[in-house]
N, C-alpha and C positions, 0 to 999 in steps of 0.2 A: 586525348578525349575524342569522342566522334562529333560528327558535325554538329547535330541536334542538338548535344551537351552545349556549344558553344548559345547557341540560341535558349533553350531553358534557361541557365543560368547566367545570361547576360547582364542582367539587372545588378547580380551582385559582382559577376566579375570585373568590372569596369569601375566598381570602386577603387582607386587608388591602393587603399591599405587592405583592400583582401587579394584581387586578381587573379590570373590564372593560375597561379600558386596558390593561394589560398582554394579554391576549387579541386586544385588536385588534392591537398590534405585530407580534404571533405569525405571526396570518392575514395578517399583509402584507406579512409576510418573506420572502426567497427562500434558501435554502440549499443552496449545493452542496457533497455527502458526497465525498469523493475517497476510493474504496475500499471494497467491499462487506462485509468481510472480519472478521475476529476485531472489531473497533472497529466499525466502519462496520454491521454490524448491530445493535448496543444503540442506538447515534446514532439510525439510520433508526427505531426501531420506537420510541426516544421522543420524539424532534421529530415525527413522524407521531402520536402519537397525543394531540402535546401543541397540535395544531393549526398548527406552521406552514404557512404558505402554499402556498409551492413547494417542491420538493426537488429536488435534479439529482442523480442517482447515475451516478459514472462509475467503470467496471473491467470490464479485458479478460478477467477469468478467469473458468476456471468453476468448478463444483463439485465437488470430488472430497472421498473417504471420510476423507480425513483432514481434511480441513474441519470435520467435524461436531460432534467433542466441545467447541468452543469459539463456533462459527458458527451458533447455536440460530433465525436463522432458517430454516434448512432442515433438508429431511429427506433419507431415504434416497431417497425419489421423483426428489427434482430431481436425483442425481447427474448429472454433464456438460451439462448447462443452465447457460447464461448467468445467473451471478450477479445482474448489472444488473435481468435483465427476471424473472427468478422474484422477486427482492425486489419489483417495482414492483408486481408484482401480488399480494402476500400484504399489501404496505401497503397498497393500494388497498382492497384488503376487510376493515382497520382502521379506514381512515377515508377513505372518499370523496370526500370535501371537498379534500383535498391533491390538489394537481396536480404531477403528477413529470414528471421531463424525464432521457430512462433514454441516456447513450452508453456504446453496448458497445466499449469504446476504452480505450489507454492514454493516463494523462495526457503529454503531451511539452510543450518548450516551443513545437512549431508550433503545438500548439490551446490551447495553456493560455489566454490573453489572449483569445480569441472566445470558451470557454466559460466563464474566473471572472469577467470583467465582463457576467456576465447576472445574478451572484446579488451578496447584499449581504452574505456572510461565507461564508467553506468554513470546514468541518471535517474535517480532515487525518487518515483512517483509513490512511493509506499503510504498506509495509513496508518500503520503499528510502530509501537517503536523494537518490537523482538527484530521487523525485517530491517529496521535502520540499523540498528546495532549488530546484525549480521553482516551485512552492507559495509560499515562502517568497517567492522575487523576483519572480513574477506577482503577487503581493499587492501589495508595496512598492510596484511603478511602477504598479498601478489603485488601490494607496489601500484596498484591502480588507482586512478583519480577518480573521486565522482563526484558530481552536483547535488548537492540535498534542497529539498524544498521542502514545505509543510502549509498547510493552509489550517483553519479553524476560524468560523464564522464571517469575522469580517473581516479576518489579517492572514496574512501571509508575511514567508521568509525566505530567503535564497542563499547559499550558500557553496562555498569552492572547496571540499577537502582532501587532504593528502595529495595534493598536487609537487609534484618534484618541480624546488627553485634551486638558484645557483647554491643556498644555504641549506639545502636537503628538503624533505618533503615539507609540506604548508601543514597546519592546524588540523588534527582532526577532529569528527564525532564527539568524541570522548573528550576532547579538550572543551568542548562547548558544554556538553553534556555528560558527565564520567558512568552518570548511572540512571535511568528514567525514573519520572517521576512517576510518585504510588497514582493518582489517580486524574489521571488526563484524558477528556474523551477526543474518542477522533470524530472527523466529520458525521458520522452515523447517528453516533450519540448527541453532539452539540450543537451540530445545524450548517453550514455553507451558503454566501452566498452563491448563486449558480456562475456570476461574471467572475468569481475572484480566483478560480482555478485557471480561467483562461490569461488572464493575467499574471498571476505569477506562473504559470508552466509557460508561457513566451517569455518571461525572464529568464528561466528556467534550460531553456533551447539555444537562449541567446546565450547564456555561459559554455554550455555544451560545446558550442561555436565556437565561440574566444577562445577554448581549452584547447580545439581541434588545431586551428589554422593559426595560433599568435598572436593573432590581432587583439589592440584596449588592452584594459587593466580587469580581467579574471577578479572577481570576488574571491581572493585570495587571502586567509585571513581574516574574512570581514563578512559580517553577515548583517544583509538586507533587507528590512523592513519595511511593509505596505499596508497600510490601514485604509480600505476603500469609503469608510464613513467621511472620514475627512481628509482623502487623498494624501494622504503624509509617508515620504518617505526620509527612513533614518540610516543609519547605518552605526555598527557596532564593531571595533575589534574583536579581534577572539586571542587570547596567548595560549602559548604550552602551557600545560595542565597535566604535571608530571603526575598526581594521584590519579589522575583520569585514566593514562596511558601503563599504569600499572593494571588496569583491569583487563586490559586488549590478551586476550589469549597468546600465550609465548611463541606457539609453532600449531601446523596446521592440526596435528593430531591433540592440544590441547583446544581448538576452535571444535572438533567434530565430537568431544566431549560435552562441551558447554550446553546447557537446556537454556535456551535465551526466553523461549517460551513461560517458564518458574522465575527469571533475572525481570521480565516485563511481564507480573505477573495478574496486575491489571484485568486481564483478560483470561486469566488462566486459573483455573482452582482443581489442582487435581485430585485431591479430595472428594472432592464434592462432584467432579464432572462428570458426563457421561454423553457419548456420542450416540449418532442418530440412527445408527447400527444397533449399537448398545440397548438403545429403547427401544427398537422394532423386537429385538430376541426377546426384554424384559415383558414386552409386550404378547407374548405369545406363554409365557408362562404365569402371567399372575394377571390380575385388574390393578394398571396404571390411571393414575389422577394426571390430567396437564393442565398444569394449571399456566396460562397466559398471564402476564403481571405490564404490559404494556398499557398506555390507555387507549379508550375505546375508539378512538378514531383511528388508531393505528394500522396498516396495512403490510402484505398481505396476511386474509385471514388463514388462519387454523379449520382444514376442512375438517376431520373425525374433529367427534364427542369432546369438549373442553371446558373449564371452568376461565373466566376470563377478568380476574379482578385488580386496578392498577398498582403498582405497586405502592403510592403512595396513599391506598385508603388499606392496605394488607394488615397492618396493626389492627385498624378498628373494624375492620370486618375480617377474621381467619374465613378459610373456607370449610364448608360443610362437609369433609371428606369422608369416605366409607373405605376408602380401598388401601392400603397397608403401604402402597407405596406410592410419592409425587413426584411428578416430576417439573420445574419450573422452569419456565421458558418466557422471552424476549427476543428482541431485533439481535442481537448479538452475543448473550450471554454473560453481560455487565451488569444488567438489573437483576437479573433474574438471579445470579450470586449471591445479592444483596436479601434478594426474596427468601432464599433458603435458609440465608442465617436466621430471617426473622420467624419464616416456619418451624424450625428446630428450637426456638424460645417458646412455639405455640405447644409444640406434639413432643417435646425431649426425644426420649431414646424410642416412642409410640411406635412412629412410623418411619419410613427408610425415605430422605427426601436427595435431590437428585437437581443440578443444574443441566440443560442442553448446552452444551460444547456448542457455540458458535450460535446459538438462539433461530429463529426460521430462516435466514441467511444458507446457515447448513442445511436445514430441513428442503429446502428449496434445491439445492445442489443435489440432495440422493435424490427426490423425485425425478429432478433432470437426468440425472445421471440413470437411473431405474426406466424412465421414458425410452432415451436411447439405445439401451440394451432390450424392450420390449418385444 
């Protein structure tokens, strides 16, 4: 180590059970964060400062206003900047010693296996469950450990899987969870408190740790629970879950098959879908309706021409359409799913109705993305 090293890290080296060994572990770890986000920033700003080695940060998104009361590594400055690269560089000038490796990308299963066999554990800041069960089964067939975490409103969870004991690897994914559930919202949809990501992602970091250097007893097997209404922490075995682990893809080339996007389909209607691409071209060839189904206090607005009605008064108010084809849009493309079934009970085979793939979220990313190319 260099001098310096000895001085940063002094606080933790001089504990008894980490030490100068445990420090060298640290430095020679590689870690990659899956998701920038409510988690993925306590992670990033304490494995960064707690000297691992590498860090890989991957996430396609960027920064917007509602990000902020839980997302404290940023500010009002970075809004619509690249998550990945405004992180890499506020950790860099934490601690310059870490070498980060920043993809501004979504995880899938085509990159999953090139990018989680570079590192030696991911920690799982994800809000979907298609990127956990990616996560989950790129681990399995490289043999890598990772930390899962999940938060929703008031609770959060922590978790050690696929971790190699003297007995073979620990519990996965799949054995907690064989197959996701039809209709769970994530933080977007359900609400977060702002404290409770900072809380479980320091748990979160604090595993990552344990995993790294040996040190405590790894949530191994066992998943942790935190309820911040009435500070309650529980904990829960987890066993093998031999139907669960029949689902895990056999070898890589059956994982690069799997549409995990259709398996978590929640979120995904391909039917019905249509991306934000897709509606600019539609839009150049016929008169498109968008109809907004969020309520009216919702942010941000829909700058063009829009019909804007919630979707909970959509029954008893259809809207007054003229133009042959809708398209229905929301925060994310969850309600707005729901909007379409109930227009297509209003207009049958009438008119061509149309979900937004990803709801303003996406719309928000091509105008960035359209900005930058400008």
């Amino acid at each position: 180590m260099q001098a310096q090293d000895y001085e940063r890290y002094n606080r933790q080296m001089i504990l008894p059970q980490f030490g100068e060994e445990g420090q060298h572990k640290l430095l020679q770890a590689k870690v990659l964060v899956v998701g920038a986000g409510g988690l993925g920033c306590p992670v990033l700003q304490y494995l960064t400062a707690a000297g691992v080695g590498e860090i890989g940060i991957i996430d396609d998104d960027i920064i917007s206003l509602s990000n902020l009361h839980r997302q404290v590594l940023y500010t009002t400055d970075d809004l619509n900047k690249y998550k990945t690269e405004v992180a890499a560089d506020k950790l860099k000038r934490l601690n310059p010693s870490v070498t980060f490796h920043v993809f501004t990308e979504r995880l899938t299963n085509s990159n999953a296996i090139d990018i989680i066999s570079r590192f030696d554990i991911v920690a799982d800041g994800t809000d979907n469950f298609a990127a956990r069960y990616i996560i989950n089964d790129a681990c399995v067939l490289l043999q890598k450990p990772f930390v899962n975490a999940a938060i929703s409103r008031f609770e959060g969870q922590v978790a050690v899987f696929n971790l190699l004991t003297p007995s073979g690897p620990s519990v996965n994914y799949r054995d907690l969870f064989p197959a996701p559930p039809t209709h769970a919202l994530n933080c977007e949809e359900a609400g977060v408190l702002g404290v409770l990501p900072g809380i479980i992602g320091s748990l979160q970091a604090n595993e990552v740790i344990k995993v790294i250097t040996g040190i405590g007893q790894p949530l191994i097997n066992r998943l942790l629970t935190f309820n911040a209404l009435n500070n309650s922490f529980y904990q829960l075995d987890i066993i093998l879950n031999e139907e669960g682990r029949k689902l895990i893809p056999a070898n890589i080339a059956a994982f690069l098959d799997m549409d995990y996007e259709v398996l978590c389909s929640s979120s995904s209607h391909p039917e019905i879908d249509i991306t934000v691409d897709e509606l600019k071209e539609l839009q150049q060839k016929e008169k498109v309706t968008i109809l907004d189904v969020r309520e009216m206090n919702e942010v941000p607005t829909i700058e063009e021409d829009h019909l804007r009605i919630p979707l909970r008064l959509l029954k008893n108010k259809p809207p007054a359409v003229t133009a042959n084809t809708i398209v229905a849009v929301c925060h994310m493309g969850i309600r707005s799913a729901e909007a379409v079934k109930i227009l297509k009970e209003i207009y049958g085979s009438a008119k061509k109705i149309y979900n937004l793939k990803g709801g303003i979220l996406s719309w928000q990313k091509y105008l960035y993305k359209k900005q930058q190319h400008a």
